[in-house]
Structures are given as C-alpha cells and as structure tokens.
mmCIF file of the N, C-alpha and C atoms, coordinates in Angstrom:
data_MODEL
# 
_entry.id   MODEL 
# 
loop_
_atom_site.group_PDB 
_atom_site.id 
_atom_site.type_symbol 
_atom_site.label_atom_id 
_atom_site.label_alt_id 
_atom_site.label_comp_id 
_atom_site.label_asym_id 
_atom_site.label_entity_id 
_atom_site.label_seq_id 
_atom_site.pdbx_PDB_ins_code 
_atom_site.Cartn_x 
_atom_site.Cartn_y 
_atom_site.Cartn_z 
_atom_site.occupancy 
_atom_site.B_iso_or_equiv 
_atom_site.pdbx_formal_charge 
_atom_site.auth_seq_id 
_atom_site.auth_comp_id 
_atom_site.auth_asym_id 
_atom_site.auth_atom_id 
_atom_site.pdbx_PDB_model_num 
ATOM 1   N N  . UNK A 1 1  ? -2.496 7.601   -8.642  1.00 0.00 ? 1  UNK A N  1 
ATOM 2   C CA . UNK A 1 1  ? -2.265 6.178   -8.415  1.00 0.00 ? 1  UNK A CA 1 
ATOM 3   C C  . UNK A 1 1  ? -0.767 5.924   -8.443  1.00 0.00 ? 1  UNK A C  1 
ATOM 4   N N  . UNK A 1 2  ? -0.390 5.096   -7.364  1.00 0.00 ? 2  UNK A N  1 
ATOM 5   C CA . UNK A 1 2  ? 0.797  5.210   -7.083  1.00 0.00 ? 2  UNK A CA 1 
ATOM 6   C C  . UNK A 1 2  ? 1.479  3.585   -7.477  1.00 0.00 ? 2  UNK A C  1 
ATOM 7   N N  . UNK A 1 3  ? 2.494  3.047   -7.583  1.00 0.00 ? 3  UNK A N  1 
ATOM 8   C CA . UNK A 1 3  ? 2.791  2.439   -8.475  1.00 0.00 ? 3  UNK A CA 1 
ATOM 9   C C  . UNK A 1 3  ? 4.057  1.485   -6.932  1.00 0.00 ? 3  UNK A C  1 
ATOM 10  N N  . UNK A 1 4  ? 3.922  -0.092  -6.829  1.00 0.00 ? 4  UNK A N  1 
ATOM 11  C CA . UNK A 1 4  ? 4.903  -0.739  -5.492  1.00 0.00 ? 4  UNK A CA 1 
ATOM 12  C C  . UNK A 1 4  ? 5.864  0.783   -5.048  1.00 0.00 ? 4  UNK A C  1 
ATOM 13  N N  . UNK A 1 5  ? 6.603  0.640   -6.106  1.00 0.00 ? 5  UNK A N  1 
ATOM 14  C CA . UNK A 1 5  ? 7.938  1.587   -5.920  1.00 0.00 ? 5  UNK A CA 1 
ATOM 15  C C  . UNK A 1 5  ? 7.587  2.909   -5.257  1.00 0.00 ? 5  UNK A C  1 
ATOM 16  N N  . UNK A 1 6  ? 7.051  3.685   -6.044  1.00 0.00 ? 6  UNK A N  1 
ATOM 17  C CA . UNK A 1 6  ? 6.230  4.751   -5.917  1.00 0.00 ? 6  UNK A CA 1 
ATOM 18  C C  . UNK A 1 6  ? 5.799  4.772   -4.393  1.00 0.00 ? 6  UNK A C  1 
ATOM 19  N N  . UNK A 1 7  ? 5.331  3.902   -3.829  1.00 0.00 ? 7  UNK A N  1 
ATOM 20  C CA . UNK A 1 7  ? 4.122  3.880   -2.540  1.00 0.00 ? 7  UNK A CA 1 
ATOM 21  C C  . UNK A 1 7  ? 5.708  3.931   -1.723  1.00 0.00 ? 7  UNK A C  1 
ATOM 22  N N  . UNK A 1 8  ? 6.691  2.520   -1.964  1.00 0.00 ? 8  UNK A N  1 
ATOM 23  C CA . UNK A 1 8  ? 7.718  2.203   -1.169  1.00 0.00 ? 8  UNK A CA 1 
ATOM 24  C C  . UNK A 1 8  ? 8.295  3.635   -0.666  1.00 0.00 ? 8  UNK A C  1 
ATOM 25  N N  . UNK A 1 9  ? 8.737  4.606   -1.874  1.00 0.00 ? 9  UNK A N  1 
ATOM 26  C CA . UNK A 1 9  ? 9.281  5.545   -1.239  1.00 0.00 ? 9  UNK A CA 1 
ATOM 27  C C  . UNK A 1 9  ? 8.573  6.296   -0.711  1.00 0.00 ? 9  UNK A C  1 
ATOM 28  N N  . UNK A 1 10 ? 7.248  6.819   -0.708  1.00 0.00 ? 10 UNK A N  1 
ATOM 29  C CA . UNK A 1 10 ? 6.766  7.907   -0.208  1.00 0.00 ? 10 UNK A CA 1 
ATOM 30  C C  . UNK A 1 10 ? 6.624  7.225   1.299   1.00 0.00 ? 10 UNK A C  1 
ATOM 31  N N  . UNK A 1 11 ? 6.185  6.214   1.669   1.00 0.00 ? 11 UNK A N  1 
ATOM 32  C CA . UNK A 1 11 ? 5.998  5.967   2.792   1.00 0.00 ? 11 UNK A CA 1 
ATOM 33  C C  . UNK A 1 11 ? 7.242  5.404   3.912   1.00 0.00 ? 11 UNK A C  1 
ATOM 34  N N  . UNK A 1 12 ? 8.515  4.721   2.993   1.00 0.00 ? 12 UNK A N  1 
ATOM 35  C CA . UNK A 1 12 ? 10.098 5.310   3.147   1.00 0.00 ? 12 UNK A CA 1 
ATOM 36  C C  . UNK A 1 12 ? 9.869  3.395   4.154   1.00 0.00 ? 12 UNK A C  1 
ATOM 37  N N  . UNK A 1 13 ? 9.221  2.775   3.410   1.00 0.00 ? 13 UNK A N  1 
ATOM 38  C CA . UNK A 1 13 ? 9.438  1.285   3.693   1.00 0.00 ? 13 UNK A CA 1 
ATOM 39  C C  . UNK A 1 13 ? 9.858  0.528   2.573   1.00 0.00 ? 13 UNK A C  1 
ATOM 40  N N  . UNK A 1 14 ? 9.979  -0.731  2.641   1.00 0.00 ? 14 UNK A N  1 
ATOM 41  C CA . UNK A 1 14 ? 10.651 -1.606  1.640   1.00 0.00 ? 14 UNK A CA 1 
ATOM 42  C C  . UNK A 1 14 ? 9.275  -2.186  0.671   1.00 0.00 ? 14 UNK A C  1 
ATOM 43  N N  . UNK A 1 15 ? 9.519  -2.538  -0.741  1.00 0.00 ? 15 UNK A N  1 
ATOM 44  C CA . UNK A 1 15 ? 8.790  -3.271  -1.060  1.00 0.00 ? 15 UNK A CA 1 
ATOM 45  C C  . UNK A 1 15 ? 8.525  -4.817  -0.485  1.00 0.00 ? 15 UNK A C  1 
ATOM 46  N N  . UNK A 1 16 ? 9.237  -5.371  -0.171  1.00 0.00 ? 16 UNK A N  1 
ATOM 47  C CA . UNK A 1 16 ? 8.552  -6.347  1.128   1.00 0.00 ? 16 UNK A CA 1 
ATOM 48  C C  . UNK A 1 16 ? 7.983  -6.509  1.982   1.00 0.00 ? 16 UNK A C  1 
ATOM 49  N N  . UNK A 1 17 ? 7.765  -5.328  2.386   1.00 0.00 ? 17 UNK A N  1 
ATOM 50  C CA . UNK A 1 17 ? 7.103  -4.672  3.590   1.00 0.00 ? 17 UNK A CA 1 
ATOM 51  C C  . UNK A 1 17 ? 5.302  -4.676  2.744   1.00 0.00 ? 17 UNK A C  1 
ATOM 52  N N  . UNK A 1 18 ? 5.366  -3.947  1.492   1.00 0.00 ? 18 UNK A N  1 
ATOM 53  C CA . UNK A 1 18 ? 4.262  -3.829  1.057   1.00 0.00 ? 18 UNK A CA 1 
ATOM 54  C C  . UNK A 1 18 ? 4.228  -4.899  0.303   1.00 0.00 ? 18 UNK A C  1 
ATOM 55  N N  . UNK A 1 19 ? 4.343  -5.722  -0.360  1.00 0.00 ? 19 UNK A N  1 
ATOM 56  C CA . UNK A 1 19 ? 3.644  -7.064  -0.253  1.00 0.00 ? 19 UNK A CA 1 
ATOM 57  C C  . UNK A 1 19 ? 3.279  -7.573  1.377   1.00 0.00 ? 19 UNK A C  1 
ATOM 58  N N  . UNK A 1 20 ? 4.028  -8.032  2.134   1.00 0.00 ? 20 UNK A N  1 
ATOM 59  C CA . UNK A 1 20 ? 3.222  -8.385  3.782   1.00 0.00 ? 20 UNK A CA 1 
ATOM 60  C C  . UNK A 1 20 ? 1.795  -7.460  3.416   1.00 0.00 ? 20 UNK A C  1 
ATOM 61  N N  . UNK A 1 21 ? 2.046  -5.904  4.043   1.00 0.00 ? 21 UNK A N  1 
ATOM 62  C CA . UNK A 1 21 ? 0.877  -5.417  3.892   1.00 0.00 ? 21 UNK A CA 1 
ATOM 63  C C  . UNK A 1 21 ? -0.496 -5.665  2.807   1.00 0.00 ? 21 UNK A C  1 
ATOM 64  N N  . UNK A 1 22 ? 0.176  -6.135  1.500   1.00 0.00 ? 22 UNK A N  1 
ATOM 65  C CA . UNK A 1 22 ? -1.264 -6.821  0.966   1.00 0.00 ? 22 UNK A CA 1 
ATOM 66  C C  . UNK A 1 22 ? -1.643 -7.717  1.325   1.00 0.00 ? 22 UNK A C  1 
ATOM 67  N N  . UNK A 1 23 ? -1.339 -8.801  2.056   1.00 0.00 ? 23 UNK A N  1 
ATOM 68  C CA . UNK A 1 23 ? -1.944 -10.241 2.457   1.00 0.00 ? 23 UNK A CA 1 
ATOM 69  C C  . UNK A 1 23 ? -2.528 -9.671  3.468   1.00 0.00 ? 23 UNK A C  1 
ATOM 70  N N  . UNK A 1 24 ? -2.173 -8.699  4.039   1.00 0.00 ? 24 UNK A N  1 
ATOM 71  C CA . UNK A 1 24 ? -3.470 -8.803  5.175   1.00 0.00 ? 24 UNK A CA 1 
ATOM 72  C C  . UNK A 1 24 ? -4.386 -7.215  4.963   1.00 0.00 ? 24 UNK A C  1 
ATOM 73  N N  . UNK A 1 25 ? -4.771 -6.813  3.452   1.00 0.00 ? 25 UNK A N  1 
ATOM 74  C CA . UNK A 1 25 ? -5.697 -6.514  3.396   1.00 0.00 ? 25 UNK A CA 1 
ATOM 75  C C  . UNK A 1 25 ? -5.672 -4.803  3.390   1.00 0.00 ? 25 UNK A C  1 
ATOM 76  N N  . UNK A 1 26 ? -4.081 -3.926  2.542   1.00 0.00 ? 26 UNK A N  1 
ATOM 77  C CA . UNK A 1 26 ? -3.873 -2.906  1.819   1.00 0.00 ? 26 UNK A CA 1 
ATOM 78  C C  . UNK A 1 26 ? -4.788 -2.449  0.969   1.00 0.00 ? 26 UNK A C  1 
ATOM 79  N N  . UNK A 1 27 ? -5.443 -1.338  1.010   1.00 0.00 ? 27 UNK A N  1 
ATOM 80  C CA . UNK A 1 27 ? -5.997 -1.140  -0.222  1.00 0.00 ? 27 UNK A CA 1 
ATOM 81  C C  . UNK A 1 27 ? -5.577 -0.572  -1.180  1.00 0.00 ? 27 UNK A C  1 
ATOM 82  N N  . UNK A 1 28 ? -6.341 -1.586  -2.622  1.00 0.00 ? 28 UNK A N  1 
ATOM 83  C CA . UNK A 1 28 ? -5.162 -1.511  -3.787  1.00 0.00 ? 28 UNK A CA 1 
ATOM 84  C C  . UNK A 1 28 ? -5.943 -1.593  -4.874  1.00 0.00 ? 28 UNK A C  1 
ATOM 85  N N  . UNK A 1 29 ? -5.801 -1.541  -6.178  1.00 0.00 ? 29 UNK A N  1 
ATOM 86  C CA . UNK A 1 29 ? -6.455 -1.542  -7.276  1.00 0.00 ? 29 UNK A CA 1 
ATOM 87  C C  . UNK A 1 29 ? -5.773 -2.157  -8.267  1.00 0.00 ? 29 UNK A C  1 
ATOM 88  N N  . UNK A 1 30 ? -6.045 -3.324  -8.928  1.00 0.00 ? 30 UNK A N  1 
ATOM 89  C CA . UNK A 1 30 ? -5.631 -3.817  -10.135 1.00 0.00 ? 30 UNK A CA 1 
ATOM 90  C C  . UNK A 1 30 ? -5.926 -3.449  -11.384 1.00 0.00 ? 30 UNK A C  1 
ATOM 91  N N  . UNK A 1 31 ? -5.197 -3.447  -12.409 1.00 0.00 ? 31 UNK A N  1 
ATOM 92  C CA . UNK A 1 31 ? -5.294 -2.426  -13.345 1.00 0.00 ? 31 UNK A CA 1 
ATOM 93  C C  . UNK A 1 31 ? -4.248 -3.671  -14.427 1.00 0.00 ? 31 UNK A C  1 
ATOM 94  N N  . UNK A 1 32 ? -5.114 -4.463  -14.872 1.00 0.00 ? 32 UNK A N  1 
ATOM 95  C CA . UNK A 1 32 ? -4.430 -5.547  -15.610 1.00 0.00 ? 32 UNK A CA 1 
ATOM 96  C C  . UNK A 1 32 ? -3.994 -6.858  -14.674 1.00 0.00 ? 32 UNK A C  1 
ATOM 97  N N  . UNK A 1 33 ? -2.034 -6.863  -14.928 1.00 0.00 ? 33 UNK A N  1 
ATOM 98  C CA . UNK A 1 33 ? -1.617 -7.531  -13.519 1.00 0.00 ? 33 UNK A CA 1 
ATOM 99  C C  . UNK A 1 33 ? -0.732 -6.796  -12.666 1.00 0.00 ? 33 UNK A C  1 
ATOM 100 N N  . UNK A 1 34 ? -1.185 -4.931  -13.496 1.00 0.00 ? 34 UNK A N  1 
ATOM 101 C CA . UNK A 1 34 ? -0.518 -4.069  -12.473 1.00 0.00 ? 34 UNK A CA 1 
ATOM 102 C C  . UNK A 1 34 ? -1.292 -3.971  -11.251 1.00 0.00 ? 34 UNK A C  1 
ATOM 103 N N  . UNK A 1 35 ? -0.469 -3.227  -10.012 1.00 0.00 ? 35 UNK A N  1 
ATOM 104 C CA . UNK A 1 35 ? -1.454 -3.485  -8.810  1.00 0.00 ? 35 UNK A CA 1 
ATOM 105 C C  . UNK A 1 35 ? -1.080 -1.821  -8.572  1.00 0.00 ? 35 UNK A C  1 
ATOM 106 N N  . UNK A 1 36 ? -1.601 -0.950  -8.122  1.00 0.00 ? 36 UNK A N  1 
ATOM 107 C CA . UNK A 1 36 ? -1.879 0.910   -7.915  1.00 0.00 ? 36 UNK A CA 1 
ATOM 108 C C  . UNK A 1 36 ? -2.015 0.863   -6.328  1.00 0.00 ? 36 UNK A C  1 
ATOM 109 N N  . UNK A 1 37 ? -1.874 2.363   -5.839  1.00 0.00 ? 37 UNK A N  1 
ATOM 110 C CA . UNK A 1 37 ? -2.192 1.959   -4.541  1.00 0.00 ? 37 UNK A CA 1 
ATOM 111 C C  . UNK A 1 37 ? -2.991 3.945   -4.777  1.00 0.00 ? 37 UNK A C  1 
ATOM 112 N N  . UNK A 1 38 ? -3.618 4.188   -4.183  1.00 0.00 ? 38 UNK A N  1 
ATOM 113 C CA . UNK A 1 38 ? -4.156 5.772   -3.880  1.00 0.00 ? 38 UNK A CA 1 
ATOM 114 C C  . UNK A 1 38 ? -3.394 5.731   -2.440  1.00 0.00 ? 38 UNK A C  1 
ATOM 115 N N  . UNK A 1 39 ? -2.524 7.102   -2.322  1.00 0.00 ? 39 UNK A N  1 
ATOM 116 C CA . UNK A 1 39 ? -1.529 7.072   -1.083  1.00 0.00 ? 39 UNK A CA 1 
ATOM 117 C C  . UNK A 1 39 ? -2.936 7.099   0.369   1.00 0.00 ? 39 UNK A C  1 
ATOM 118 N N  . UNK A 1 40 ? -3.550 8.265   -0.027  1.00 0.00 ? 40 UNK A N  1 
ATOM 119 C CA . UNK A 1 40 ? -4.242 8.707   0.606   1.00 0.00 ? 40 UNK A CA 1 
ATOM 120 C C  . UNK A 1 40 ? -5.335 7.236   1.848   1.00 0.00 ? 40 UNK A C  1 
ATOM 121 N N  . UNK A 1 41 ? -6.064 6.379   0.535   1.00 0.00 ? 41 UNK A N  1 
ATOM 122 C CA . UNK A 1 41 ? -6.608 5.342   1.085   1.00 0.00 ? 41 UNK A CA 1 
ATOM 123 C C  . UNK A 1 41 ? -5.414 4.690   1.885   1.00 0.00 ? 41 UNK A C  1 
ATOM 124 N N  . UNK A 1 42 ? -4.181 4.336   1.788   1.00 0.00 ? 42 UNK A N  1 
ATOM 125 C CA . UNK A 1 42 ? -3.134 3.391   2.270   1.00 0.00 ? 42 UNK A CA 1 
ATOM 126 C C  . UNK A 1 42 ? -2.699 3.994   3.598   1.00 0.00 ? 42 UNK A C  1 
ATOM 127 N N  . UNK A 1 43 ? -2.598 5.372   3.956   1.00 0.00 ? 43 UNK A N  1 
ATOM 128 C CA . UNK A 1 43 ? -2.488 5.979   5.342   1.00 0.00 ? 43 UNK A CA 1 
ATOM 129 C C  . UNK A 1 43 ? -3.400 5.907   6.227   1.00 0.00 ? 43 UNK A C  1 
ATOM 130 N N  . UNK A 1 44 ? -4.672 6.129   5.490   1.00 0.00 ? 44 UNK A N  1 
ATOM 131 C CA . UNK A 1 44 ? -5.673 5.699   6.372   1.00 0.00 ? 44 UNK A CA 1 
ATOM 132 C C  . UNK A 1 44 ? -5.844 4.306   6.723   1.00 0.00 ? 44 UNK A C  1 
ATOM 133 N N  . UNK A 1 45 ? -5.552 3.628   5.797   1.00 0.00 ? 45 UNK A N  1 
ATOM 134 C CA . UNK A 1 45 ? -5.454 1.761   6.562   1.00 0.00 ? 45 UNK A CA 1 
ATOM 135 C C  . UNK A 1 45 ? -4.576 1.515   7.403   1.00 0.00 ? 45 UNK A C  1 
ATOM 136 N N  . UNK A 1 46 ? -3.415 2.322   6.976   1.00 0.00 ? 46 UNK A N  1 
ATOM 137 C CA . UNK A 1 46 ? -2.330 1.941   8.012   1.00 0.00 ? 46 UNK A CA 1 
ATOM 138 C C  . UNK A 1 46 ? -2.409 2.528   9.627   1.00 0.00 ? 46 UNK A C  1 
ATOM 139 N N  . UNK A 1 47 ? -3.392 3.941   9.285   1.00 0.00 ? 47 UNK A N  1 
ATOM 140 C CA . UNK A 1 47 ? -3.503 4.358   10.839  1.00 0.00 ? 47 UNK A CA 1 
ATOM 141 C C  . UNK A 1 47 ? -4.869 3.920   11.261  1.00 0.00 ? 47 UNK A C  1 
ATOM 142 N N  . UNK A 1 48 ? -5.365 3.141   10.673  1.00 0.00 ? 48 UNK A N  1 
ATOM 143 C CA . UNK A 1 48 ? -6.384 2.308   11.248  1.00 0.00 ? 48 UNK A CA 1 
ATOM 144 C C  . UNK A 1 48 ? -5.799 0.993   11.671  1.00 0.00 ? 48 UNK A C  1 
ATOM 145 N N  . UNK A 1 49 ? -4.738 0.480   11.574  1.00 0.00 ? 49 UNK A N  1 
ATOM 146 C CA . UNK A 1 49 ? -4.242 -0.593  11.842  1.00 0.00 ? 49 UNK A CA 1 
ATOM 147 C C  . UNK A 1 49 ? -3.590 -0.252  13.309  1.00 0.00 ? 49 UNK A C  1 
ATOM 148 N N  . UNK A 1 50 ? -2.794 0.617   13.269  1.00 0.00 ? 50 UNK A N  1 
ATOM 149 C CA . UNK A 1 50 ? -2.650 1.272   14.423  1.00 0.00 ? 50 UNK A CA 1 
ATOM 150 C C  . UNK A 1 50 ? -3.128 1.613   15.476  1.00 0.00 ? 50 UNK A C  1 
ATOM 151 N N  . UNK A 1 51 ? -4.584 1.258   15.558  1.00 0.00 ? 51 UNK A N  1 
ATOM 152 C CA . UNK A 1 51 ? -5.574 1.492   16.544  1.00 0.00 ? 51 UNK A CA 1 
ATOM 153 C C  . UNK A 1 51 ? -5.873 0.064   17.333  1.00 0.00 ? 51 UNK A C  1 
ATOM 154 N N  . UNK A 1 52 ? -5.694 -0.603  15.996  1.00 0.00 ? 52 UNK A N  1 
ATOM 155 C CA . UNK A 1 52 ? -6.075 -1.951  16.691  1.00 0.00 ? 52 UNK A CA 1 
ATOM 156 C C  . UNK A 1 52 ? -5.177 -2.663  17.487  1.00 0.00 ? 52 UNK A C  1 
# 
C-alpha cells in the first residue's frame, strides 16, 4: 500500500494530479483519514481510462 507521495513518484506525476484522479474515481483505500493506493489496481484504472 502505497502512500499520495509514494504513488506520486512511482508513477512520476504530481500530487495534484492524484487528487484530480480521485474525483473521478482512482482506486483507493481509506485507512482512518489516511487514503493508500495498491500501485498495481491504479495502472490498471489508469489504462482502462485510456481506452475510453
């Protein structure tokens, strides 16, 4: 479980970028009022977004 920052760099975008991407529906996991991301699920949304 990967952590804003964490996700920001591996995927080498801004954390602004990934907030946008949660409003329209990142998958993510809350864990208190921390928010996690699994890299793995988040590539696949993103190259499913890509299709559309």
């Amino acid at each position: 479980m990967l952590t804003k920052k964490e996700l920001a760099e591996e995927l080498k975008i801004s954390i602004p970028t990934i907030d946008r991407q949660l409003k329209l529906g990142m998958p993510h996991v809350k864990i208190g009022k921390a928010i996690r991301f699994e890299l793995e699920e988040v590539i696949k949304w993103l190259k499913g977004r890509d299709n559309e």
